[in-house]
C-alpha positions as CSV (number, residue, x, y, z in Angstrom):
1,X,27.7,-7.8,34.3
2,X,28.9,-7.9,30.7
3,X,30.8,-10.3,29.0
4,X,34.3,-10.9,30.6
5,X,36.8,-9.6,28.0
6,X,38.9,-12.6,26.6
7,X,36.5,-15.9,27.8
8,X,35.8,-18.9,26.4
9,X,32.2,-20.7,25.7
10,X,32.5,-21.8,29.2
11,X,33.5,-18.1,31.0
12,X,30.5,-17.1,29.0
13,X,28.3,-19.5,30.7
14,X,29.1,-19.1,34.2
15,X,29.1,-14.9,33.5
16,X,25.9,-15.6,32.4
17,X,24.6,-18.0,34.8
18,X,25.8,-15.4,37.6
19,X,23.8,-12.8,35.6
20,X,20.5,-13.9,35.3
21,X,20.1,-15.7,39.2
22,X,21.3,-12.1,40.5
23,X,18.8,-10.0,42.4
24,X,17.7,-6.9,42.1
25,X,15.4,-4.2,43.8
26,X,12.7,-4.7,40.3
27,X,13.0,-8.4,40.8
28,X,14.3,-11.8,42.5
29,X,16.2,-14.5,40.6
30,X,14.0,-17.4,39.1
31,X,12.9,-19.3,41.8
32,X,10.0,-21.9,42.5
33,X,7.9,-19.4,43.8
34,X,6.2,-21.7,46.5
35,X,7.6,-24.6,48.6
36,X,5.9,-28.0,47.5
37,X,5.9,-29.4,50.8
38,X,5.6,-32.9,49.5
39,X,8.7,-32.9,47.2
40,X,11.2,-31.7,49.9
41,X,14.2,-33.7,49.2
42,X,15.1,-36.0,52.3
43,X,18.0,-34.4,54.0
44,X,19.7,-37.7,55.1
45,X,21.3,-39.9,52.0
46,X,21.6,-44.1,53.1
47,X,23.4,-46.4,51.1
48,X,21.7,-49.6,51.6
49,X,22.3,-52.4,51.8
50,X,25.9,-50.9,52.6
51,X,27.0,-52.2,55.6
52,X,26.6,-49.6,58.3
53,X,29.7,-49.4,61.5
54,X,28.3,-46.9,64.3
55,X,30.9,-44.7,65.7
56,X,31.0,-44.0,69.6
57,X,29.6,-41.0,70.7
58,X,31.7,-38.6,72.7
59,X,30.8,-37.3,75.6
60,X,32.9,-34.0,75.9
61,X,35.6,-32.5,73.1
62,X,39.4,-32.3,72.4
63,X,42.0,-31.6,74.4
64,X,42.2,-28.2,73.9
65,X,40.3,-25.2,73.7
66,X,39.0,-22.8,70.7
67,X,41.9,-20.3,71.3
68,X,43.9,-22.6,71.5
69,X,43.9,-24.0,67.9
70,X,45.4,-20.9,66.6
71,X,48.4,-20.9,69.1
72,X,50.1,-23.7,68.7
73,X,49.1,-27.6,66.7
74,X,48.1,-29.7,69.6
75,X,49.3,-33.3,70.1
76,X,47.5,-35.3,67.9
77,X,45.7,-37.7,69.5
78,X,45.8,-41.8,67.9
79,X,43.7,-42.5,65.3
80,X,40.9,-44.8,66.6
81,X,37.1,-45.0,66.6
82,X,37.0,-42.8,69.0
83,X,38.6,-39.8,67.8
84,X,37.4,-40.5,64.2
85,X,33.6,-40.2,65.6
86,X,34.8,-37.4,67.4
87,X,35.9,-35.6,63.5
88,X,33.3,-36.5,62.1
89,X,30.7,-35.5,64.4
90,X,32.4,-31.7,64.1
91,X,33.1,-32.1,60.4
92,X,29.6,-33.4,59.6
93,X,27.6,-34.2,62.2
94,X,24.5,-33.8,64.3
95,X,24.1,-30.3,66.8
96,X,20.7,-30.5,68.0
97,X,17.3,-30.9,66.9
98,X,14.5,-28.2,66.8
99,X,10.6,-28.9,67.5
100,X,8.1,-26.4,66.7
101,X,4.4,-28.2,67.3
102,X,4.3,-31.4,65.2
103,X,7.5,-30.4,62.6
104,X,11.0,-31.5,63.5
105,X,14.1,-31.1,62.0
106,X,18.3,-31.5,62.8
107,X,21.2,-29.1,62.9
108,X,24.2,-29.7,62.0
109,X,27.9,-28.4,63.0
110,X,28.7,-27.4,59.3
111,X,26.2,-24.8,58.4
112,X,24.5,-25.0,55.0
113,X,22.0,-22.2,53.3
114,X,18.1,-22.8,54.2
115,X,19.5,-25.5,56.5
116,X,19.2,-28.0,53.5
117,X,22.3,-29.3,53.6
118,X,22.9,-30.2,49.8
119,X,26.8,-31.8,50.9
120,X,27.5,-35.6,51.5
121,X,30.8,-36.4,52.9
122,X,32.8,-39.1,52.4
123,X,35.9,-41.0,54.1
124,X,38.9,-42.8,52.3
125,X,41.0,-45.0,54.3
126,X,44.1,-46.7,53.7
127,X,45.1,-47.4,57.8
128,X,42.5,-49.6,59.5
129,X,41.2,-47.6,62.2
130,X,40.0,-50.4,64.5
131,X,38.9,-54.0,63.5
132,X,35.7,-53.2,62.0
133,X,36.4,-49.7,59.9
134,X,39.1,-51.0,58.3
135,X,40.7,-49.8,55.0
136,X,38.2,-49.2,52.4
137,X,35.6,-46.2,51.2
138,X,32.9,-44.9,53.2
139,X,29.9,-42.4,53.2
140,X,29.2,-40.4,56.5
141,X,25.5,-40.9,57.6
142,X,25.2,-38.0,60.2
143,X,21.4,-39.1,61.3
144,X,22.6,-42.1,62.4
145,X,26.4,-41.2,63.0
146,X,27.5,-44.5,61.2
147,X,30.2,-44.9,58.5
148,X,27.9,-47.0,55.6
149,X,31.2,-48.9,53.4
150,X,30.9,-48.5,50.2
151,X,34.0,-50.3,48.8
152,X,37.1,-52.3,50.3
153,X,40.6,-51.9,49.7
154,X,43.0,-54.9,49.2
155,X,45.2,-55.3,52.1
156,X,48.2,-54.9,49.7
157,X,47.4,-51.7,48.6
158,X,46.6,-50.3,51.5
159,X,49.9,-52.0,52.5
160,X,51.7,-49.7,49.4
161,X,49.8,-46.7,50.5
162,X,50.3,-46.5,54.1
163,X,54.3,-47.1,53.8
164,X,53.8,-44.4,50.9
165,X,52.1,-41.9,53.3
166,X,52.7,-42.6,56.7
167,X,51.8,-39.5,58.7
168,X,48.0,-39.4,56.4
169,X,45.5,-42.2,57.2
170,X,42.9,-41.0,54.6
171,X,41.1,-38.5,53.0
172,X,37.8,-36.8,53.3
173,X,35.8,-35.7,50.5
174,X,32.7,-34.2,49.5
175,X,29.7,-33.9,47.0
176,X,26.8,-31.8,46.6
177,X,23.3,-32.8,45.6
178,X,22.2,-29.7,44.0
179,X,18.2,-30.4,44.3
180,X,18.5,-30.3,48.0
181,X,18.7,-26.4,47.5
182,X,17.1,-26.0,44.1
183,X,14.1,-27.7,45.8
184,X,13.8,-23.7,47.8
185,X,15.9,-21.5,45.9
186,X,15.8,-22.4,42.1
187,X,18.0,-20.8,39.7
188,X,20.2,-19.4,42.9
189,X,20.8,-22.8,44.2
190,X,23.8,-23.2,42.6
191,X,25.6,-20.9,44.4
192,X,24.2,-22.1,47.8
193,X,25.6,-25.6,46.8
194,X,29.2,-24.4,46.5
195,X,29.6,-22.0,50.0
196,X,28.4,-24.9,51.6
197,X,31.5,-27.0,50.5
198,X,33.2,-24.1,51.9
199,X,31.3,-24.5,55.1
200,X,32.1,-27.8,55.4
201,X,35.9,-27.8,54.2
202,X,36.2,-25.0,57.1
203,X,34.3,-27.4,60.0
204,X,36.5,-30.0,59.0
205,X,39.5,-28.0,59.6
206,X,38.5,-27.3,62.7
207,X,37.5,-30.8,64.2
208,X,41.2,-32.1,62.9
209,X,42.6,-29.1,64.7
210,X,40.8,-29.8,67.4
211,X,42.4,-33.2,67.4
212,X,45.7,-32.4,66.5
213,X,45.4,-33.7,63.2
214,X,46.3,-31.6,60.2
215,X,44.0,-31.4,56.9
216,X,44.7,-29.9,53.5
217,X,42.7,-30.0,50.5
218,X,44.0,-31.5,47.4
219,X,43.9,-29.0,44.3
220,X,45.0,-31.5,41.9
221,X,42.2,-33.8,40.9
222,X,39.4,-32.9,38.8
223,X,35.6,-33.8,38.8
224,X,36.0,-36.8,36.3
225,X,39.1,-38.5,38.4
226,X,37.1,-37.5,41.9
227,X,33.6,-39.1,40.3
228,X,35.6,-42.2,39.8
229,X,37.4,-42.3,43.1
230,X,33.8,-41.7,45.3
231,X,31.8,-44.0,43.2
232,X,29.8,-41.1,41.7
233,X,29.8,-42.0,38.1
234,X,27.9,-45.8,39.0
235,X,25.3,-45.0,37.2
236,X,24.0,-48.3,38.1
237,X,24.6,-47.7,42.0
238,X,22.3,-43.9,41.2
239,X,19.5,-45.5,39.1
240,X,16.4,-43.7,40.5
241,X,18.0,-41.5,42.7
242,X,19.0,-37.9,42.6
243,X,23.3,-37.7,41.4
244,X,25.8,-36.2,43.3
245,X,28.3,-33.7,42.0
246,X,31.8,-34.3,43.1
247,X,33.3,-31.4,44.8
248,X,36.8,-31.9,47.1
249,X,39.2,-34.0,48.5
250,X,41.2,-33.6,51.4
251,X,44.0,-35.3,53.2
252,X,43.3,-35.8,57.2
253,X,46.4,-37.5,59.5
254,X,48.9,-36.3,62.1
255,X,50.9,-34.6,59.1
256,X,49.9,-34.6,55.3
257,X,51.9,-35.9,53.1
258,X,51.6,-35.3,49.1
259,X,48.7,-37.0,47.7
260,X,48.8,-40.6,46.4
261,X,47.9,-41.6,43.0
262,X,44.0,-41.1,43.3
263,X,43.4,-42.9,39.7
264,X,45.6,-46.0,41.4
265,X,43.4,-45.9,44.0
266,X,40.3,-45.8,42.3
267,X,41.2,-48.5,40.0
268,X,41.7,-50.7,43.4
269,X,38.9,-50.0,45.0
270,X,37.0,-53.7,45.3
271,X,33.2,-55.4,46.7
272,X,31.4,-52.6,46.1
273,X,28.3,-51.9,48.5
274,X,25.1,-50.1,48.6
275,X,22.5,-47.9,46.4
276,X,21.8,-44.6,47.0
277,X,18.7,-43.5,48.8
278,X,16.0,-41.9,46.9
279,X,15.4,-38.4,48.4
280,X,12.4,-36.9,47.0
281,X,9.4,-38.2,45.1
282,X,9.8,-35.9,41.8
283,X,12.3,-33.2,41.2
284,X,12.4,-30.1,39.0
285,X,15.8,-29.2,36.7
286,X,16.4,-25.5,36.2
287,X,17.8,-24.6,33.0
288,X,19.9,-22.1,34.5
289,X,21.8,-24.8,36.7
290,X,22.1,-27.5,33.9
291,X,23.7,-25.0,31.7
292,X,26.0,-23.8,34.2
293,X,27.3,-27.1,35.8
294,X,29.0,-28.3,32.5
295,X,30.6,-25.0,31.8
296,X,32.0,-25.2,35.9
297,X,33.5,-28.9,35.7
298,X,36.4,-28.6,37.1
299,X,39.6,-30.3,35.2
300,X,42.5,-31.8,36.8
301,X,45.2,-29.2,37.8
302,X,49.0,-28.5,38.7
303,X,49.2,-26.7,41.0
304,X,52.1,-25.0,43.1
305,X,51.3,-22.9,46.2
306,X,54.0,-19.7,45.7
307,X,51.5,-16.9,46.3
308,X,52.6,-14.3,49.1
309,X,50.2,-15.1,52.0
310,X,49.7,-11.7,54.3
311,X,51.2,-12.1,57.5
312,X,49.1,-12.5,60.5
313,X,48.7,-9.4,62.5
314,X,50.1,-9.5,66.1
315,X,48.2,-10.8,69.3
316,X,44.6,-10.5,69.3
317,X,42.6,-10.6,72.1
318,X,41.4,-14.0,73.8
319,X,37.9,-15.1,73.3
320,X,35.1,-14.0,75.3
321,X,34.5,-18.1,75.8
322,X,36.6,-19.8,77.0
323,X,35.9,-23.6,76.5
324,X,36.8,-26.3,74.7
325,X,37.1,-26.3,70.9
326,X,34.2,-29.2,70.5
327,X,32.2,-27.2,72.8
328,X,31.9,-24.3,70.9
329,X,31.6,-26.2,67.3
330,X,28.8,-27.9,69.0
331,X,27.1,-24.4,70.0
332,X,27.3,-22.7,66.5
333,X,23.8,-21.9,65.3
334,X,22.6,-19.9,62.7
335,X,21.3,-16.6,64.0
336,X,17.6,-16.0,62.6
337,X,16.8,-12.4,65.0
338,X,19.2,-10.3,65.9
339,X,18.8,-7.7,68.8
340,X,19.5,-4.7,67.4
341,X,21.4,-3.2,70.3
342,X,24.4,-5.1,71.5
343,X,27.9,-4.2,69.9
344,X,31.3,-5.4,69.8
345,X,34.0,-4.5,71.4
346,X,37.1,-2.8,69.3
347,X,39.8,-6.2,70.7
348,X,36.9,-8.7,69.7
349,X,36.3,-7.0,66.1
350,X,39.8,-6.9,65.5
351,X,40.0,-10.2,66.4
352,X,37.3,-11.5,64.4
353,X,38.5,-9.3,61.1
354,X,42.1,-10.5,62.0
355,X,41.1,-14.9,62.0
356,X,39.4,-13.7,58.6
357,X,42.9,-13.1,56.8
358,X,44.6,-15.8,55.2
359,X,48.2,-16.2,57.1
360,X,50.3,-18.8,56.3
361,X,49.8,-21.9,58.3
362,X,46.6,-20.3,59.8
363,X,43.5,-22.7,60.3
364,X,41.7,-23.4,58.8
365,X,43.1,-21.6,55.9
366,X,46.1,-23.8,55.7
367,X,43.8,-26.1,54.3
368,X,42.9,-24.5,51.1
369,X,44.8,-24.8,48.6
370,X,44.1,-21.8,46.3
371,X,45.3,-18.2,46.0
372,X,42.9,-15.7,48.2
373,X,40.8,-14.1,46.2
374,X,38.0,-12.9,48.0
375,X,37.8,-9.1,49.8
376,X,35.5,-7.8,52.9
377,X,33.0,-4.6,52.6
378,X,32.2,-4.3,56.0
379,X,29.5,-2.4,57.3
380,X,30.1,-1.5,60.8
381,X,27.1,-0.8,63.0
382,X,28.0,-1.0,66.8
383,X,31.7,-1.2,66.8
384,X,33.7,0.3,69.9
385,X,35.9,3.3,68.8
386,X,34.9,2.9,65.4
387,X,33.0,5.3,63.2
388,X,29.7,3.9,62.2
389,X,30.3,3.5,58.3
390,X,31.8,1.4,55.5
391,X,35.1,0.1,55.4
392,X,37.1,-2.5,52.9
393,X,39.4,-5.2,54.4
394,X,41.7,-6.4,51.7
395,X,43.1,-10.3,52.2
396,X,45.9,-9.8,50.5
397,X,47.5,-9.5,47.0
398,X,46.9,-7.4,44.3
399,X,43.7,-7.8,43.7
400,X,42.8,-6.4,46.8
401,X,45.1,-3.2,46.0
402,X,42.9,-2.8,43.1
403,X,40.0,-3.4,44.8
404,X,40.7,-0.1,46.5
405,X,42.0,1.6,43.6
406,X,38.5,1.0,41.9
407,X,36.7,2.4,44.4
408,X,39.1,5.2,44.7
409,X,38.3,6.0,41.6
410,X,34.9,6.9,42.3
411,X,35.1,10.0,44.3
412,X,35.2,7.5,47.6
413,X,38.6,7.2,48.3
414,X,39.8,4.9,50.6
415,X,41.7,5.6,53.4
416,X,43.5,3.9,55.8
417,X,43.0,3.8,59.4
418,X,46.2,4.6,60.8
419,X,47.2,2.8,63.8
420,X,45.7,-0.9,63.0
421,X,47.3,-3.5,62.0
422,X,44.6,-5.6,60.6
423,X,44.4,-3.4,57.1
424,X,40.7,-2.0,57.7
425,X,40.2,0.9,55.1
426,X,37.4,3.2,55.1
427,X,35.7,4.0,52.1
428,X,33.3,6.8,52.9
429,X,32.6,9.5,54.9
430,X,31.0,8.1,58.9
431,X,27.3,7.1,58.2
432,X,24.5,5.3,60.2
433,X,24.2,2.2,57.4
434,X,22.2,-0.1,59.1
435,X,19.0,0.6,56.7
436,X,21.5,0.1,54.1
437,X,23.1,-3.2,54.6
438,X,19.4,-4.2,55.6
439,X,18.1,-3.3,52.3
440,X,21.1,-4.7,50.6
441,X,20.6,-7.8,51.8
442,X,17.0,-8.4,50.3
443,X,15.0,-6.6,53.0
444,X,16.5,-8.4,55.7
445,X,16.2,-6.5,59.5
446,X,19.0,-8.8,60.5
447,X,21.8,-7.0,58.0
448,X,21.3,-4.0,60.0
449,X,20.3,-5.4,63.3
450,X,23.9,-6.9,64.3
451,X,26.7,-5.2,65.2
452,X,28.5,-5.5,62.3
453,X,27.8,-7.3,58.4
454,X,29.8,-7.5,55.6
455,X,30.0,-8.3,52.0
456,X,32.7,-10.9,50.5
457,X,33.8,-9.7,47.0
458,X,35.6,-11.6,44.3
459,X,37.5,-10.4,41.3
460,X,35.6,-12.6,39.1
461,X,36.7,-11.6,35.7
462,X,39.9,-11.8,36.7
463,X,39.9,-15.0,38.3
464,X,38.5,-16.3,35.8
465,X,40.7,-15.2,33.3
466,X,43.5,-16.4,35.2
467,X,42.4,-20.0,36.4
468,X,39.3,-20.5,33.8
469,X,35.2,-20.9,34.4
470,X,35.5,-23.4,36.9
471,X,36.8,-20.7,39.5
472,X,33.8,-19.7,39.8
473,X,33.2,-22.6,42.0
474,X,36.5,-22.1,44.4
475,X,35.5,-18.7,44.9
476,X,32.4,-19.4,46.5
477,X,34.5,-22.4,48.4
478,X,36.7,-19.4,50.0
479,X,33.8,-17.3,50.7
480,X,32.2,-20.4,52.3
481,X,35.5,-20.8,53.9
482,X,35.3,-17.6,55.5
483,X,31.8,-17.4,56.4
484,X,32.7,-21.1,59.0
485,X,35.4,-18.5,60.5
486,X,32.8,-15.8,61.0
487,X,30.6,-18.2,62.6
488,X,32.7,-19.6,65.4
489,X,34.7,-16.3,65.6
490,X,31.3,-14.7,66.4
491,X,31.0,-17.6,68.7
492,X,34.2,-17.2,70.8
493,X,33.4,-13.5,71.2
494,X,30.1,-14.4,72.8
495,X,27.8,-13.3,69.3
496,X,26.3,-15.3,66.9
497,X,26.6,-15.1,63.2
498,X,24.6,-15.9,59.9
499,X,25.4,-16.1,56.3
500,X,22.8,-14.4,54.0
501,X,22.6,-15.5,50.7
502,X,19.8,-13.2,49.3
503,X,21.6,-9.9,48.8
504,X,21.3,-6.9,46.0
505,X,24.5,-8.3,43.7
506,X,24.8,-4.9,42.1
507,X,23.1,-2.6,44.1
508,X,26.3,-3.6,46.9
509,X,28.8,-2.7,44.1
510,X,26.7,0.9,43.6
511,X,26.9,1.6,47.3
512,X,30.5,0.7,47.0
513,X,30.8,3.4,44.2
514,X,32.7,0.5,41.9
515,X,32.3,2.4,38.3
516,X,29.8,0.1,35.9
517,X,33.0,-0.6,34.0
518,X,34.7,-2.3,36.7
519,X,31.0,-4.4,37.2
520,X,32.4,-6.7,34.6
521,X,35.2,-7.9,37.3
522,X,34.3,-7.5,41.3
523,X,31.0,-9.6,41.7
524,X,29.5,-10.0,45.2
525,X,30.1,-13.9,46.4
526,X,28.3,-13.7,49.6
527,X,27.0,-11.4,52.9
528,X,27.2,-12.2,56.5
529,X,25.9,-10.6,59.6
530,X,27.7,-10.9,63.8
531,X,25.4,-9.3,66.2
532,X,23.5,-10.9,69.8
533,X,20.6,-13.6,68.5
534,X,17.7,-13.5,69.5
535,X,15.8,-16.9,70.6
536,X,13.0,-17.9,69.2
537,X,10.5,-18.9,72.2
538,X,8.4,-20.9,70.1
539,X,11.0,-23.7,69.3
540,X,12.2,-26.5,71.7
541,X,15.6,-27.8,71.1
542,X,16.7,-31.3,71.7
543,X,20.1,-33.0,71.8
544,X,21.6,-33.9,68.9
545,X,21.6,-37.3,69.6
546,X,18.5,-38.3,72.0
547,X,17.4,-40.7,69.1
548,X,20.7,-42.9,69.5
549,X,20.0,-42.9,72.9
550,X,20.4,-46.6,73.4
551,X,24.0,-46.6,71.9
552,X,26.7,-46.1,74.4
553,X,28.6,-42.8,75.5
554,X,32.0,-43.0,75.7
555,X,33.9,-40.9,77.8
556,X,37.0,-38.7,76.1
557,X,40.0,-39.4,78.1
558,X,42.1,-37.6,76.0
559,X,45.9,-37.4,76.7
């Protein structure tokens, strides 16, 4: 990838940041090279001596089920201890635990690369939720499913902010700690950092659905204001302990209304609790990732959302599952085998491709706030009544147009299949690609072994032209975005999924015929697989929970 035509310092820097922690057939990205067992971050932050509230842990979901969600909002149910557990649990929280001889470690219902889970969340409230969590800021602890307060807000302004926005009780936000990943993945980490926000801004959008709650991210604030609103620039409060990077911000009630004066807020914040936990006895700084964070800092922003948004295709077929939203967040997992023989049928693929696009008022794409950017290579494998082969899914816009006429251009051109609504184009002759998209994706079996894996694509010259170098980050939030719907899509049509994060960058964009001169633009942001898991005997699994046993499960009694 050359030099994007037109960039500053900073677009330099993240083009060449994306450069050199590409891999390729002749060689990986810098990375440790072996695991030092005895530096492996802690994957559980504390804030001590923060006082810690314990949220009720529900036994059962929401009201409604996974279908559902995309039919029609559901009645949102009061904001109380209960339901806020409930959100965070699916937003955050706890799945299970796995055992394999003496090693044990958690899952989580927001899926993170490697499973190290580099994002903290946090919770902003200006409504009291009961008479213990009352207005104030808080950081989720998911190991012990406990809000640990940070800081208070004065009753009178949460007073001021609650008659300001009425139908919002708060806000949820998010960090990273980047040497949870760069601990395994070096240079690469990075990018592993940001699809996890995506991740988790996708399984948040979810558990509000699933309560009836609606949640929209807020483009507006930059790193500097959102490091002063979570506490992140204490120094004091961080001495000895790895820092967190701020990330998002999102408003979570019954409606959203526009955001309030987050530098008002800040400033009221009061009592401040708690220093951060110490996660890992030494840690290493890549030069690649200290160069690129500065370049990447996002700036405060006005935005106005006046993009055309496709329009969502007709009916698609029910899921395979039918059960409860919560149920099936709880059952995602991370498929690490795949069969190698069990397909899809052509209603469920469609289906799946179709939750992918980003219609207007769609969750959980309603709750991000930028301009898609982000195309589908698919390569399809076992797909009823479809060719075995490559095909490109534009999400709409123009970039997606000349995404196609790029590749069109190459002596592939794409055509559409006729008949479908979801805008599935294929982009080469039928082919059995399952070696392929296995040897795409860094040798991987799995690639080839599902029924069906794809590549997400970004225009990244262009975005960053457009928006500037800290795009670079939003675009792996989409992809990130998109791989949560994969996941539970592949869910509710009775598969499993997994994102890969070790893929070929430019040996995808040869396959895909892209000419070298177009290089400089469409980048490959992530890859992801659907197909049947395959279990691994070995491991025993254990509720999420079993070590809160002694804490009291409270029914849902929903209305």
């Amino acid at each position: 990838m050359s030099r994007v035509p037109g960039g500053d310092s900073r677009i330099d820097a993240v083009v060449a940041y994306h450069e050199v922690t590409k891999h390729h057939l002749r060689g990986y990205a810098p990375g440790p090279g072996y695991l030092d067992w005895d530096a492996q971050p802690d994957p559980f932050r504390r804030w001590r001596p923060a006082a810690a509230l314990e949220l009720p842990l529900i036994d059962g979901g929401g009201p409604g089920s996974f279908d559902a969600l995309h039919l029609q909002p559901a009645r949102p149910q009061p904001v109380d201890e209960r339901s806020l557990g409930l959100f965070l649990e699916l937003a955050l929280g706890l799945s299970a635990w796995k055992r394999l001889g003496a090693e044990r470690w958690a899952l989580r219902n927001n899926p993170s690369s490697g499973n190290l889970h580099p994002t903290e969340g946090y919770l902003l409230l200006w409504r009291a939720v009961s008479a213990t969590i009352t207005p104030g800021l808080y950081h989720y602890a998911p190991h012990e499913h406990a809000l640990e307060r940070r800081a208070e807000l004065p009753a009178a302004a949460a007073r001021a902010l609650e008659r300001a926005h009425p139908r919002s009780f708060g806000a949820i936000a998010w960090s990273s700690i980047v040497w949870r990943e760069a601990w395994k993945y070096g240079a690469r980490a990075y990018r592993y950092c940001q699809l996890d926000v995506g991740h988790a801004l996708g399984a948040a959008r979810y558990a509000a659905a699933a309560l009836g709650w609606a949640l929209r991210a807020d483009p507006e604030p930059g790193d500097e204001q959102l490091a002063g609103l979570l506490g992140l620039d204490r120094d004091a409060d961080f001495a000895g302990a790895e820092p967190e990077q701020p990330e998002m911000i999102a408003l979570i009630g019954e409606g959203v209304d526009d955001a309030p004066d987050w530098a008002v807020l800040a400033a009221a914040w009061s009592h401040w609790q708690g220093q951060a936990s110490r996660l890992s006895a030494e840690s290493v700084v890549w030069p690649q990732i200290a160069r690129v964070m500065p370049a990447t800092v996002k700036p405060d922003l006005v935005m106005q959302r006046a993009w055309p948004a496709p329009t969502q295709p007709g009916a698609v077929a029910p899921a395979v599952r039918d059960v409860d939203a919560a149920s099936l967040i709880r059952s995602r997992r991370s498929a690490q085998r795949m069969d190698a023989t069990t397909g899809i049928s052509a209603a469920s693929f469609r289906r799946v491709l179709a939750r992918t696009l980003a219609a207007r008022g769609a969750v959980p794409f309603d709750a991000f706030p930028y301009p898609p950017a982000i195309d589908l290579a698919v390569f399809a494998h076992r797909v009823d009544g479809l060719d075995p082969g490559l095909y490109v899914l534009p999400r709409g816009g123009e970039r997606g147009r000349s995404l196609l006429q790029a590749i069109g251009g190459s002596e592939r051109a794409a055509q559409s299949l006729a008949g479908d609504a979801v805008p599935l184009h294929r982009v080469r002759a039928p082919a059995d690609l399952r070696h392929t998209a296995s040897g795409l994706s860094c040798h991987q079996g799995i690639a080839g072994h599902g029924a069906f894996a794809l590549a997400m694509l970004a225009d990244l010259g262009q975005v960053l032209r457009d928006e500037g170098a800290w795009a670079w980050r939003r675009l792996h939030w989409e992809a990130g975005l998109i791989g949560q719907v994969l996941y539970l899509e592949a869910e509710a049509a009775g598969l499993q999924g997994t994102g890969i994060g070790c893929f070929f960058d430019d040996e995808v964009l040869s396959v895909l015929g892209l000419a070298s001169d177009v290089r400089a633009r469409w980048q490959v942001i992530y890859h992801f697989t659907v197909g049947r898991a395959l279990d691994d005997a070995r491991l025993l699994s254990e509720s999420a929970h079993g070590h809160l046993a002694a804490r009291r499960w409270t029914a849902g009694g929903w209305s």
